[in-house]
Structure formats: structure tokens, C-alpha cells
PDB file of N, CA, C and O in Angstrom, chain B, residues numbered from 101:
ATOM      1  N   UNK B 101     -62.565 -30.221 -36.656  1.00  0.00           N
ATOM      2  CA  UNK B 101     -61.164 -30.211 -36.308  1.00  0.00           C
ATOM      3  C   UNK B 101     -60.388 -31.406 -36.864  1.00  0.00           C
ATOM      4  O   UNK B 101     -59.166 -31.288 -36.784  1.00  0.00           O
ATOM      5  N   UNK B 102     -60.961 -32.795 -37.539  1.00  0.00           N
ATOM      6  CA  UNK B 102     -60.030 -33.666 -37.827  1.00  0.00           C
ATOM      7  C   UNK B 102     -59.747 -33.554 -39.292  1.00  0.00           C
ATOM      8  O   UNK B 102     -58.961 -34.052 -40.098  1.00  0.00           O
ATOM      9  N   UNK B 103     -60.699 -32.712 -39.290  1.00  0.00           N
ATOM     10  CA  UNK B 103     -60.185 -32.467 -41.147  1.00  0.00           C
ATOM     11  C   UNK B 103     -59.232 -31.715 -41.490  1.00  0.00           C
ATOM     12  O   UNK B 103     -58.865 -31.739 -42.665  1.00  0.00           O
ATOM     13  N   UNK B 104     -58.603 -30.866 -40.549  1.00  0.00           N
ATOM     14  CA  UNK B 104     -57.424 -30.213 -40.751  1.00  0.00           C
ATOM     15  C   UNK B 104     -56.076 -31.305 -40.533  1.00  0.00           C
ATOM     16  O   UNK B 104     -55.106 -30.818 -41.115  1.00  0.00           O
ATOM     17  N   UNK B 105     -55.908 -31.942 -40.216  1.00  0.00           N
ATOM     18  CA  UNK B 105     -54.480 -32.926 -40.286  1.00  0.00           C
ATOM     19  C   UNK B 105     -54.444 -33.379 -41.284  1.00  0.00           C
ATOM     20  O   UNK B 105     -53.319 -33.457 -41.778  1.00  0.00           O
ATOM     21  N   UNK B 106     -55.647 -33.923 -42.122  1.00  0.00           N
ATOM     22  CA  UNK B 106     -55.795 -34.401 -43.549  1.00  0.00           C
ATOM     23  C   UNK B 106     -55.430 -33.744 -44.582  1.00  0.00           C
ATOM     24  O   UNK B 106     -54.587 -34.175 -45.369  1.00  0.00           O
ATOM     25  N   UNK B 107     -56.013 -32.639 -44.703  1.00  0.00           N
ATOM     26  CA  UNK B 107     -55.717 -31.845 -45.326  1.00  0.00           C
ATOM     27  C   UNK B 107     -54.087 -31.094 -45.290  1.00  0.00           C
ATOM     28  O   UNK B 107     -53.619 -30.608 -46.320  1.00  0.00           O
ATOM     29  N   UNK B 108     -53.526 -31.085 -44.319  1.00  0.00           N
ATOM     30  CA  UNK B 108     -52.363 -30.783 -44.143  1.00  0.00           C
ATOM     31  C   UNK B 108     -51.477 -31.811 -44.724  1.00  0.00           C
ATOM     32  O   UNK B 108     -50.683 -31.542 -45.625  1.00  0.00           O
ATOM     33  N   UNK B 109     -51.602 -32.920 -44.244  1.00  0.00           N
ATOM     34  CA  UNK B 109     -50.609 -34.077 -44.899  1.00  0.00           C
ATOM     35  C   UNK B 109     -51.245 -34.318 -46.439  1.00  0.00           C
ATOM     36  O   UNK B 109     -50.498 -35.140 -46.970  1.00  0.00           O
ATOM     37  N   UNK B 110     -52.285 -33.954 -47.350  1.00  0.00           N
ATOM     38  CA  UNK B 110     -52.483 -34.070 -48.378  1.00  0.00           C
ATOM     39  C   UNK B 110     -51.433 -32.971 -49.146  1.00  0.00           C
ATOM     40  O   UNK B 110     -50.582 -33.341 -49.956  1.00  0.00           O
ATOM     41  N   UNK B 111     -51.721 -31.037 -48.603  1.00  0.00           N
ATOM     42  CA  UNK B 111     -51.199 -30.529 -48.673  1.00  0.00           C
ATOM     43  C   UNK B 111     -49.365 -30.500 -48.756  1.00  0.00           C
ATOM     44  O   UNK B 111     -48.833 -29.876 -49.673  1.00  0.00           O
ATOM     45  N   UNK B 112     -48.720 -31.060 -47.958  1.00  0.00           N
ATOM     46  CA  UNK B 112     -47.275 -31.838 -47.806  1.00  0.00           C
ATOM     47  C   UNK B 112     -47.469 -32.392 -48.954  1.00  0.00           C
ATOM     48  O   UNK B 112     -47.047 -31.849 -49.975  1.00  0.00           O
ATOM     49  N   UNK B 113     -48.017 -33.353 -48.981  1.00  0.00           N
ATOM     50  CA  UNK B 113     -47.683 -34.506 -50.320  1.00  0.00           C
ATOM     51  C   UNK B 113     -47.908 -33.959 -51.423  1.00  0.00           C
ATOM     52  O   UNK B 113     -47.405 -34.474 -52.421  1.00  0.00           O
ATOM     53  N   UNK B 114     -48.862 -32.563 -51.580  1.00  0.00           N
ATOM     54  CA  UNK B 114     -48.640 -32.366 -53.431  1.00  0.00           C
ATOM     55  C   UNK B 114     -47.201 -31.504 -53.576  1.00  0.00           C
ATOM     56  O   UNK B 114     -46.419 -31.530 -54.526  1.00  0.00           O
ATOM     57  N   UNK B 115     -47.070 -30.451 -51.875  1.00  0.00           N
ATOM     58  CA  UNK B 115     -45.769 -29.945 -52.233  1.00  0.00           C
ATOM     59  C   UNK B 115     -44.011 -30.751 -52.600  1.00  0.00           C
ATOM     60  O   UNK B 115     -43.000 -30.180 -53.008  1.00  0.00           O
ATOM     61  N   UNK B 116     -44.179 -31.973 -52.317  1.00  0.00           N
ATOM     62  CA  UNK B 116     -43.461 -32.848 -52.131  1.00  0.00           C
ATOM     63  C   UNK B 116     -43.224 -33.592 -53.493  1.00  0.00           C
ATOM     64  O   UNK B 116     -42.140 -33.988 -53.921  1.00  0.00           O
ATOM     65  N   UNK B 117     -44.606 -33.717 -54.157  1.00  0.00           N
ATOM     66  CA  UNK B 117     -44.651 -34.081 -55.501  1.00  0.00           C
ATOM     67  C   UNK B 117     -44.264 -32.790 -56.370  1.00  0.00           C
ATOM     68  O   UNK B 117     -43.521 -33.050 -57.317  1.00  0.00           O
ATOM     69  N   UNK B 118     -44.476 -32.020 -56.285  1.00  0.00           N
ATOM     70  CA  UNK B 118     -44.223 -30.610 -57.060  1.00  0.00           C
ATOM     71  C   UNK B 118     -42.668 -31.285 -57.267  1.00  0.00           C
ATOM     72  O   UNK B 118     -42.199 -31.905 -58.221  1.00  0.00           O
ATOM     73  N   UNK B 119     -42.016 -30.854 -55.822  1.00  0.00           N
ATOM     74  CA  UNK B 119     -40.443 -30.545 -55.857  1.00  0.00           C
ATOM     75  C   UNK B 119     -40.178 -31.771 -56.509  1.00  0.00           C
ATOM     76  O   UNK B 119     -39.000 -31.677 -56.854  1.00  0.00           O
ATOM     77  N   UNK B 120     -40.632 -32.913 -56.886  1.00  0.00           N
ATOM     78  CA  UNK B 120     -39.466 -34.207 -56.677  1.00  0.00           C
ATOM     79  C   UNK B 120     -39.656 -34.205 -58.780  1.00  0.00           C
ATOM     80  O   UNK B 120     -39.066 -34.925 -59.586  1.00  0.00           O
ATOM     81  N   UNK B 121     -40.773 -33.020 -59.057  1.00  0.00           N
ATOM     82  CA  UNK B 121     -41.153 -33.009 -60.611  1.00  0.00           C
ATOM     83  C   UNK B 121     -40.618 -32.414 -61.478  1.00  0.00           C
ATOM     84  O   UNK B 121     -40.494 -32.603 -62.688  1.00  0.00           O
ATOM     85  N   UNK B 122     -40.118 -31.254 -60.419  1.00  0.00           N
ATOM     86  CA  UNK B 122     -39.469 -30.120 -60.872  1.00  0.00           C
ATOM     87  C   UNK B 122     -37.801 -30.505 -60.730  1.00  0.00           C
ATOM     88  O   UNK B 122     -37.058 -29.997 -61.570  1.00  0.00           O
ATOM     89  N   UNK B 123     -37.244 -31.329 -59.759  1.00  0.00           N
ATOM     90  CA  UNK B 123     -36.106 -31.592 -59.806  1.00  0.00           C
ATOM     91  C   UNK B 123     -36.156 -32.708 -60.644  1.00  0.00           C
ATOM     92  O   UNK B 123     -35.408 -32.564 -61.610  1.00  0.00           O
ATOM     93  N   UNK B 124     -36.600 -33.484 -60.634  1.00  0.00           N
ATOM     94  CA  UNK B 124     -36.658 -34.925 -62.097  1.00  0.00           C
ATOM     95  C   UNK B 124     -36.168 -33.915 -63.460  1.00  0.00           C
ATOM     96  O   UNK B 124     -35.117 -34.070 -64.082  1.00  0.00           O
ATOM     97  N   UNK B 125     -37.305 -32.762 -63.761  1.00  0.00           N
ATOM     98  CA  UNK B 125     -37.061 -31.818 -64.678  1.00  0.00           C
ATOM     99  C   UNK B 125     -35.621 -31.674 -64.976  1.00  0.00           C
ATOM    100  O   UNK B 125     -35.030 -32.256 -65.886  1.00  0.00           O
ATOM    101  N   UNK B 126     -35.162 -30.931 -64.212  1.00  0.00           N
ATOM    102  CA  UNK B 126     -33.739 -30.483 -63.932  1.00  0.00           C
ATOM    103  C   UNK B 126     -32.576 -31.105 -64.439  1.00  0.00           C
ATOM    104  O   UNK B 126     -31.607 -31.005 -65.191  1.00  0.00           O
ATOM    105  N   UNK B 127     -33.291 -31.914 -63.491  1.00  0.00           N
ATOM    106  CA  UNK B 127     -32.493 -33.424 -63.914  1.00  0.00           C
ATOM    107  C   UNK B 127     -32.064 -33.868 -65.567  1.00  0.00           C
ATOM    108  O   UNK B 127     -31.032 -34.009 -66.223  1.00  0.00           O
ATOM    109  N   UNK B 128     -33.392 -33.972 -65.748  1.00  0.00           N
ATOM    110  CA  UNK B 128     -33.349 -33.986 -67.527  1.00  0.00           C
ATOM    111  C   UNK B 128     -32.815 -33.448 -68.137  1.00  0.00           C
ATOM    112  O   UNK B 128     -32.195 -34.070 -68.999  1.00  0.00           O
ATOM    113  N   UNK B 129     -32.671 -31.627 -68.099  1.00  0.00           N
ATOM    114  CA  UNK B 129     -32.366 -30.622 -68.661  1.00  0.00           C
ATOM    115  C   UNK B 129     -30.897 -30.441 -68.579  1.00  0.00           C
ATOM    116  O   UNK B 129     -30.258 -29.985 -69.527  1.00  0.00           O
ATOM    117  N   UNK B 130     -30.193 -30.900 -67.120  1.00  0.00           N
ATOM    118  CA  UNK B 130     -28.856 -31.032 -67.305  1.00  0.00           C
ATOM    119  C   UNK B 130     -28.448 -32.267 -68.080  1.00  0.00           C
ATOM    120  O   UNK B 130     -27.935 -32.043 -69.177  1.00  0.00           O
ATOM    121  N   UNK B 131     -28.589 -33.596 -67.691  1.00  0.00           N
ATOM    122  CA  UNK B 131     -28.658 -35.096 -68.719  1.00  0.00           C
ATOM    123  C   UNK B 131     -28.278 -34.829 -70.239  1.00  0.00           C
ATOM    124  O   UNK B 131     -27.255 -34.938 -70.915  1.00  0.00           O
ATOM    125  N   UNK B 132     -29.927 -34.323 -70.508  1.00  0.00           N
ATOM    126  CA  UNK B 132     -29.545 -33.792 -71.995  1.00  0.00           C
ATOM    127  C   UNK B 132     -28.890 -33.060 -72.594  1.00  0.00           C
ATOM    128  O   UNK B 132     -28.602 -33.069 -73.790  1.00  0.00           O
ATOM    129  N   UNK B 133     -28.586 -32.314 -71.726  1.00  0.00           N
ATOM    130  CA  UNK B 133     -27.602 -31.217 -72.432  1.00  0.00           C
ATOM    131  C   UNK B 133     -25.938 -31.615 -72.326  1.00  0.00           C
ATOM    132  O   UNK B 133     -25.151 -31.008 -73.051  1.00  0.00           O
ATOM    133  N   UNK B 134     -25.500 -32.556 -71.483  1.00  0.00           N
ATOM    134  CA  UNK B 134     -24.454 -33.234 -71.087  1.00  0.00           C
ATOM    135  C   UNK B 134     -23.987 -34.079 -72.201  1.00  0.00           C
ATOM    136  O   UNK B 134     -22.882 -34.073 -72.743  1.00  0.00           O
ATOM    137  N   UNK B 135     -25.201 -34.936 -72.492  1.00  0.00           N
ATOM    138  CA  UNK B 135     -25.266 -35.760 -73.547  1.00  0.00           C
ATOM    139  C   UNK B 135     -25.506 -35.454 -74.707  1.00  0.00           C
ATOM    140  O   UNK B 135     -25.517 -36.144 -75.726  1.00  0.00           O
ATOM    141  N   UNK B 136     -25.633 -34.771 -74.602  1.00  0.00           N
ATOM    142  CA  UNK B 136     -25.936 -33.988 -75.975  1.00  0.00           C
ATOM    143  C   UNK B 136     -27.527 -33.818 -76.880  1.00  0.00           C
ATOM    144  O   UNK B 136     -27.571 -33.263 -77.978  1.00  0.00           O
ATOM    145  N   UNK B 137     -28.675 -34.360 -76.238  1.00  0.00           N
ATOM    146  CA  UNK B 137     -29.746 -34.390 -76.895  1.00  0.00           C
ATOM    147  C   UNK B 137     -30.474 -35.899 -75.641  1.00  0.00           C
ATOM    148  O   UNK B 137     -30.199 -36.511 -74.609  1.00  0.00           O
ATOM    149  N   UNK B 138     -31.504 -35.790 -76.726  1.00  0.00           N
ATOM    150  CA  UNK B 138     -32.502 -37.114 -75.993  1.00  0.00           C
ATOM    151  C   UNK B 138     -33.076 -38.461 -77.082  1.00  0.00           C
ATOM    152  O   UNK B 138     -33.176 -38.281 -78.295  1.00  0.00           O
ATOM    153  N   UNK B 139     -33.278 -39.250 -76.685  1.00  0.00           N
ATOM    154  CA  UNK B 139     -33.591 -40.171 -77.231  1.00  0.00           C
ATOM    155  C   UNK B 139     -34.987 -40.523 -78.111  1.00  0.00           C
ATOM    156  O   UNK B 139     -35.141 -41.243 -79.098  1.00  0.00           O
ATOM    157  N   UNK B 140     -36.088 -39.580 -77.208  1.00  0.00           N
ATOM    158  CA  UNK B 140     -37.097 -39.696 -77.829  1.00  0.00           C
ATOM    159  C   UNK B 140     -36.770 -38.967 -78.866  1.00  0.00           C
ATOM    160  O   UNK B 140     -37.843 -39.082 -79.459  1.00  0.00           O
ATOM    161  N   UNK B 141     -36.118 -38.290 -79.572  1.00  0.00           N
ATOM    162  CA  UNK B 141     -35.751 -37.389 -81.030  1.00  0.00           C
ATOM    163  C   UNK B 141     -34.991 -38.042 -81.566  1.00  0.00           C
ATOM    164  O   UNK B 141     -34.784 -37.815 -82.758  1.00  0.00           O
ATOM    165  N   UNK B 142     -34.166 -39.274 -80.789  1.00  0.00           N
ATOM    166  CA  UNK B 142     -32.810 -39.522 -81.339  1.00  0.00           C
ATOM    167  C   UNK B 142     -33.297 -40.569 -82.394  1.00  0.00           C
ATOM    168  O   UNK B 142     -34.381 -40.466 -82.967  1.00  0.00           O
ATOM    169  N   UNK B 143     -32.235 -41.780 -82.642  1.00  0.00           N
ATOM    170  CA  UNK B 143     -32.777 -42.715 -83.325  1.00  0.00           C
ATOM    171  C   UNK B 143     -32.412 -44.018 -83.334  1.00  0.00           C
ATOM    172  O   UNK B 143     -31.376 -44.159 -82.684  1.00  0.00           O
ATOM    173  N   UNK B 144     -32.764 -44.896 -83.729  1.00  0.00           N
ATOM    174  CA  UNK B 144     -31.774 -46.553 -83.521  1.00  0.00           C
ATOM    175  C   UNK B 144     -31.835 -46.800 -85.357  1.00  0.00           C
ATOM    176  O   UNK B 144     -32.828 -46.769 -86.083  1.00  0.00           O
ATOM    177  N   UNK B 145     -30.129 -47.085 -85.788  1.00  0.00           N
ATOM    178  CA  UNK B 145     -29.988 -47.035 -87.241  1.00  0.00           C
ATOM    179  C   UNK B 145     -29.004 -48.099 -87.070  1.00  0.00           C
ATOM    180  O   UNK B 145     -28.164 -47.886 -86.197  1.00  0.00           O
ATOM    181  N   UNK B 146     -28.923 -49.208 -87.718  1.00  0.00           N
ATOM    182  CA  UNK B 146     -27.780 -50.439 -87.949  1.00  0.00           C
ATOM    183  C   UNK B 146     -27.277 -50.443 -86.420  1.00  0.00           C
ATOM    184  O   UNK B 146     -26.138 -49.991 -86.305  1.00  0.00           O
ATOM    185  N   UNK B 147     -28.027 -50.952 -84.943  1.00  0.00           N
ATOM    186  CA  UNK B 147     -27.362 -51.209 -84.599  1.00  0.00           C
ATOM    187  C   UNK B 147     -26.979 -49.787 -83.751  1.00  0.00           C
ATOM    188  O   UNK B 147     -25.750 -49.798 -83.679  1.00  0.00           O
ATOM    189  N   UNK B 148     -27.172 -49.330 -83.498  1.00  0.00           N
ATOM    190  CA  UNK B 148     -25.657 -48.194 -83.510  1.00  0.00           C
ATOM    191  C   UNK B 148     -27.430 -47.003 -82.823  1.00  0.00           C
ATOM    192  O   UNK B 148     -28.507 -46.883 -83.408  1.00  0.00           O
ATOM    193  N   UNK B 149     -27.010 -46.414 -81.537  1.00  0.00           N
ATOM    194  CA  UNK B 149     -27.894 -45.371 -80.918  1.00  0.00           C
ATOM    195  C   UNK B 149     -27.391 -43.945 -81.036  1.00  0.00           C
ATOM    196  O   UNK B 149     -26.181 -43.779 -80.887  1.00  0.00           O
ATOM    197  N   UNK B 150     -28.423 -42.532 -81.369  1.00  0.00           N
ATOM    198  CA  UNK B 150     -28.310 -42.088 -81.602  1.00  0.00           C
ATOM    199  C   UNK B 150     -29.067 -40.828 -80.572  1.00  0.00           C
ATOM    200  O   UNK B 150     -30.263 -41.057 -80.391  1.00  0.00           O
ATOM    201  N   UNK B 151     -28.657 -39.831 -80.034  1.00  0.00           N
ATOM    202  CA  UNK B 151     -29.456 -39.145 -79.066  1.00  0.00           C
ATOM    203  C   UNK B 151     -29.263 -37.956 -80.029  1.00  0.00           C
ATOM    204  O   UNK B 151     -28.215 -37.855 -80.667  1.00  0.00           O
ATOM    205  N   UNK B 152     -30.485 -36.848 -80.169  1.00  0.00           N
ATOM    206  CA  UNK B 152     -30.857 -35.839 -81.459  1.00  0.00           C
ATOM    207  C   UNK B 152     -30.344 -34.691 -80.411  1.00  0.00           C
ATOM    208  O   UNK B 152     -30.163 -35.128 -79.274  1.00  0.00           O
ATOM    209  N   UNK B 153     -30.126 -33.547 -80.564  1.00  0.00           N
ATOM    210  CA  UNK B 153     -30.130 -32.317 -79.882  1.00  0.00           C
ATOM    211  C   UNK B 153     -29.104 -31.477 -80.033  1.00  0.00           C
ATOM    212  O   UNK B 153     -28.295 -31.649 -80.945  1.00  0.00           O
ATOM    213  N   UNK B 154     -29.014 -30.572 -79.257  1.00  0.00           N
ATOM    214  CA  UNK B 154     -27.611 -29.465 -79.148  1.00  0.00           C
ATOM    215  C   UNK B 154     -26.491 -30.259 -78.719  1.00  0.00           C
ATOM    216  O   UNK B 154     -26.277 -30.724 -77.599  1.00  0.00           O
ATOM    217  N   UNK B 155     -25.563 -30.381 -80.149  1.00  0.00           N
ATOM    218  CA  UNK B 155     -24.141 -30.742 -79.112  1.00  0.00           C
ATOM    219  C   UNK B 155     -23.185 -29.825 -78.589  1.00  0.00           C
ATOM    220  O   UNK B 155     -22.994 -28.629 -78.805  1.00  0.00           O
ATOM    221  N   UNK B 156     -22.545 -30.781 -77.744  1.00  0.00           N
ATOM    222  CA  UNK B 156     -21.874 -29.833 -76.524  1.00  0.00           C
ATOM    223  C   UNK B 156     -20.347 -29.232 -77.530  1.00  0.00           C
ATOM    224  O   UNK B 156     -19.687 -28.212 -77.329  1.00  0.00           O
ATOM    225  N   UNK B 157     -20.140 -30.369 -78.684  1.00  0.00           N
ATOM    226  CA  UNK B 157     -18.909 -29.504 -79.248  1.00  0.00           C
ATOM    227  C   UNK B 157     -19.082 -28.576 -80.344  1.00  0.00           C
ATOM    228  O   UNK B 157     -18.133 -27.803 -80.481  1.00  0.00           O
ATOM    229  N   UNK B 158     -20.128 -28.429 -81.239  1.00  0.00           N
ATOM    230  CA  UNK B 158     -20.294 -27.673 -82.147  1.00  0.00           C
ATOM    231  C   UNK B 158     -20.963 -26.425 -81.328  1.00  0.00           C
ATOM    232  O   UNK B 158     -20.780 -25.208 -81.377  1.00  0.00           O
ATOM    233  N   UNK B 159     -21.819 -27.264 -80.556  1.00  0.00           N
ATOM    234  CA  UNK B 159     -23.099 -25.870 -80.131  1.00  0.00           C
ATOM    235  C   UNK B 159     -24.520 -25.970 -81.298  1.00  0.00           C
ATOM    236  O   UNK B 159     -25.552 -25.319 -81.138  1.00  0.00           O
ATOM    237  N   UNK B 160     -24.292 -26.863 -82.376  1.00  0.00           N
ATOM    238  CA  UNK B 160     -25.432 -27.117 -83.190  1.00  0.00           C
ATOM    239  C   UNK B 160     -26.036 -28.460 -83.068  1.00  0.00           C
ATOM    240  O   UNK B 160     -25.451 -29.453 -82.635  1.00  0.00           O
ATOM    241  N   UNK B 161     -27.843 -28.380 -83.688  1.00  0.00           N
ATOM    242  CA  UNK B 161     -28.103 -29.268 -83.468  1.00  0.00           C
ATOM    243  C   UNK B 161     -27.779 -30.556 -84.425  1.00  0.00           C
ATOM    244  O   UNK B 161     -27.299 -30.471 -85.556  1.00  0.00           O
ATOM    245  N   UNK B 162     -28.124 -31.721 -83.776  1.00  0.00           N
ATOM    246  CA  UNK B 162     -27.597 -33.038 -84.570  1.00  0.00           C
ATOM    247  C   UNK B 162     -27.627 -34.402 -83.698  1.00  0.00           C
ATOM    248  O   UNK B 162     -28.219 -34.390 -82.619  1.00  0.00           O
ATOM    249  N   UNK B 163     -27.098 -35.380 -84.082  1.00  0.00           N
ATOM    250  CA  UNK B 163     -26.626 -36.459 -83.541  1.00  0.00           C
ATOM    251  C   UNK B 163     -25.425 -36.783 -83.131  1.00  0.00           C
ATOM    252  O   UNK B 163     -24.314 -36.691 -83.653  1.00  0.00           O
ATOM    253  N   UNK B 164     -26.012 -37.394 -81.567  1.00  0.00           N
ATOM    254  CA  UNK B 164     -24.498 -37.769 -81.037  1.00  0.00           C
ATOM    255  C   UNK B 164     -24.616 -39.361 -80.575  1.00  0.00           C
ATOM    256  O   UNK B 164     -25.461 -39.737 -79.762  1.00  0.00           O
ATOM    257  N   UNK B 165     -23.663 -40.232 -81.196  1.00  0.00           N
ATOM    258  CA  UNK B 165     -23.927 -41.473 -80.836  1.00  0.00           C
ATOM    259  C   UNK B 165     -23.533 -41.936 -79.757  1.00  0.00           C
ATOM    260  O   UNK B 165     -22.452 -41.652 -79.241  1.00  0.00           O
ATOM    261  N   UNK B 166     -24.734 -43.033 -79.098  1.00  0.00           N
ATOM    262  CA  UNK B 166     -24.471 -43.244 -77.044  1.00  0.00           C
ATOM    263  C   UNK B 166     -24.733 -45.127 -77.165  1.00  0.00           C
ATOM    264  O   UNK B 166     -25.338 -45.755 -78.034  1.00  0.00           O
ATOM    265  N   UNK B 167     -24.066 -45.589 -76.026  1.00  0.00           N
ATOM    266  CA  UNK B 167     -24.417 -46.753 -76.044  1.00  0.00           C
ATOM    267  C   UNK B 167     -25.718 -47.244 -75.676  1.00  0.00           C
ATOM    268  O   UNK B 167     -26.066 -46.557 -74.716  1.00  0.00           O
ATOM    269  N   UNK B 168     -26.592 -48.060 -75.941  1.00  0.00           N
ATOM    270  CA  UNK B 168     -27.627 -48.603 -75.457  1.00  0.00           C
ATOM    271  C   UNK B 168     -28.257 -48.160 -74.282  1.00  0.00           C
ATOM    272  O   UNK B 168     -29.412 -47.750 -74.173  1.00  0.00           O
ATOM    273  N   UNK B 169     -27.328 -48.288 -73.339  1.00  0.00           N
ATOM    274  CA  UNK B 169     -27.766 -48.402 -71.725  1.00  0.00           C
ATOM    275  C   UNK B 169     -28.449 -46.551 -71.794  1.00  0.00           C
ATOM    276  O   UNK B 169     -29.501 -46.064 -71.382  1.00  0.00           O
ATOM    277  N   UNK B 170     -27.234 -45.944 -72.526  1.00  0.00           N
ATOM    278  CA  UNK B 170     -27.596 -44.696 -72.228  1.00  0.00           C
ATOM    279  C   UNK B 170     -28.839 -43.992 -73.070  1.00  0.00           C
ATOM    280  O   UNK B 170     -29.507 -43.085 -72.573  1.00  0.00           O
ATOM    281  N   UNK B 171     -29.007 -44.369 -74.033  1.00  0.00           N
ATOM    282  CA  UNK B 171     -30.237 -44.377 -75.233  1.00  0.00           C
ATOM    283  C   UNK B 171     -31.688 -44.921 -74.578  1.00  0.00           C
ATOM    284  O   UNK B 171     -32.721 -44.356 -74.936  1.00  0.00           O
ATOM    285  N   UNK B 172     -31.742 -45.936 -73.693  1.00  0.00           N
ATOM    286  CA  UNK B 172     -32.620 -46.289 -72.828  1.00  0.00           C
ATOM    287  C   UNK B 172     -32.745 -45.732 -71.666  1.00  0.00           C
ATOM    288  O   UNK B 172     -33.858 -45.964 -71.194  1.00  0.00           O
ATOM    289  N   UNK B 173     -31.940 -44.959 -70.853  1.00  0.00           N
ATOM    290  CA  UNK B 173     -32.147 -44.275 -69.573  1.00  0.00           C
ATOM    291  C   UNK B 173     -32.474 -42.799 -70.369  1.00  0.00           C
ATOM    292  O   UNK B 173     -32.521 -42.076 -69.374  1.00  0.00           O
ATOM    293  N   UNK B 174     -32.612 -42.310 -70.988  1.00  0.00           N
ATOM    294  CA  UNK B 174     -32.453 -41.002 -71.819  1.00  0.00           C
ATOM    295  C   UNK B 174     -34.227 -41.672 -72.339  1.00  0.00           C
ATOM    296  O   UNK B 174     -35.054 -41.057 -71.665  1.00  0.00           O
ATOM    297  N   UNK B 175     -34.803 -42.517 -73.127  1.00  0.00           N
ATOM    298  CA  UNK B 175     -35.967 -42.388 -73.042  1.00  0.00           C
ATOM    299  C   UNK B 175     -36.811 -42.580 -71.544  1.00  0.00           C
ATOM    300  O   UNK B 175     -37.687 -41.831 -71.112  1.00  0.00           O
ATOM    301  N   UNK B 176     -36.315 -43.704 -70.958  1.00  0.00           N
ATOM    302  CA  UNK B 176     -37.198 -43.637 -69.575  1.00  0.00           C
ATOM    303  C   UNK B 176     -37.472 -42.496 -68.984  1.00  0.00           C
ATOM    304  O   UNK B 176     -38.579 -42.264 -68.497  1.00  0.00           O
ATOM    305  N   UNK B 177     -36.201 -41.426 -68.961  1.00  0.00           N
ATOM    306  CA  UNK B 177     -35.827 -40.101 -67.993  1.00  0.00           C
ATOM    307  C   UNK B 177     -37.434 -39.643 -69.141  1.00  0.00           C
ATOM    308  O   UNK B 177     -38.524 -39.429 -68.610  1.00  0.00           O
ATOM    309  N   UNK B 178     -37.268 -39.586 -70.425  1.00  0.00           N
ATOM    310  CA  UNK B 178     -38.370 -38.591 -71.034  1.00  0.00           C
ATOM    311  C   UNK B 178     -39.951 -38.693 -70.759  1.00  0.00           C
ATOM    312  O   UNK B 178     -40.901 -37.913 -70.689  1.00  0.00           O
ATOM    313  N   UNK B 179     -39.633 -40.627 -70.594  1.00  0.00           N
ATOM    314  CA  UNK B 179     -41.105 -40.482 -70.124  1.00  0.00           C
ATOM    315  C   UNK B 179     -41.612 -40.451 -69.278  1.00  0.00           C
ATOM    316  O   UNK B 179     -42.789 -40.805 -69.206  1.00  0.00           O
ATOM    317  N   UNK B 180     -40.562 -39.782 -67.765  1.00  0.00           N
ATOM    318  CA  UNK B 180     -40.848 -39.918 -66.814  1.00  0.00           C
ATOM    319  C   UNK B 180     -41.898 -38.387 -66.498  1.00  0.00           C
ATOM    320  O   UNK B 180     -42.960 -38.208 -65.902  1.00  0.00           O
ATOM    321  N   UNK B 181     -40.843 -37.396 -67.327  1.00  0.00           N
ATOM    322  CA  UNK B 181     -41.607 -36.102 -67.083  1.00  0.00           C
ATOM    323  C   UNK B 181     -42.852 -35.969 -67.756  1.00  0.00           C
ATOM    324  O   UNK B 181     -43.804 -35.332 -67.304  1.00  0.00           O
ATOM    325  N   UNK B 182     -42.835 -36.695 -69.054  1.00  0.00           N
ATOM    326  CA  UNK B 182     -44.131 -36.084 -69.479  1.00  0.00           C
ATOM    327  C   UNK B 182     -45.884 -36.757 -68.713  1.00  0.00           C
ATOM    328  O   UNK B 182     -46.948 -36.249 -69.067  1.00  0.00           O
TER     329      UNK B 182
END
């Protein structure tokens, strides 16, 4: 009988990790697409940051240039999911 509470609160905690993986996901998927692409594709050229992906005004892919801060939260976010 005490192995069932364990197992229950182990149980909780992977469902808990699921959701918080799948919304991080989400997360990303709106980010990037807001911004237009991600950083791990993008690039750093003179200075000057570059996030790679679908932009939001053509609808094609390419580069859209972001400041620093955002070129660095755009890789962290990537390596958070993988």
C-alpha cells in the first residue's frame, strides 16, 4: 500500500512535465512565427542579428533582422525544447 502514493506523485510529475513541454513548444511555434524565424538558422554578420524563417510580410522564407537581446532569447527558447 505505500507504493501507491509514490507512484502517484511520480505519475503527476511526468504529467506536469509533459504539459509545461508541450506548452514551452507552443510557445516557440508562436515566438517564431511572430518574429519571423529562429536563431539557431539565423545568423550573426557585421554586427547586425539575423533570425532565418517564414516572414510574416512576404509569407517567404528568409531573413529578418532582430536586436541582440532577441537573437539570444530565440536561441535559448531553441535549446530549451530540444
Amino acid at each position: 500500500m505505500p507504493e501507491q502514493p509514490k507512484s502517484s506523485f511520480f505519475l503527476k510529475a511526468c504529467y506536469l512535465m509533459i504539459a509545461i513541454g508541450v506548452l514551452n513548444f507552443l510557445v516557440f511555434v508562436a515566438g517564431a512565427t511572430y518574429l519571423g524565424g529562429d536563431a539557431v538558422n539565423g545568423k550573426v554578420e557585421n554586427g547586425r542579428y539575423y533570425l532565418f524563417g517564414v516572414r510574416t510580410d512576404s509569407e517567404r522564407k528568409g531573413y529578418t533582422e532582430v536586436s541582440e537581446r532577441v537573437f539570444t532569447y530565440s536561441r535559448w527558447h531553441v535549446y530549451s525544447i530540444l
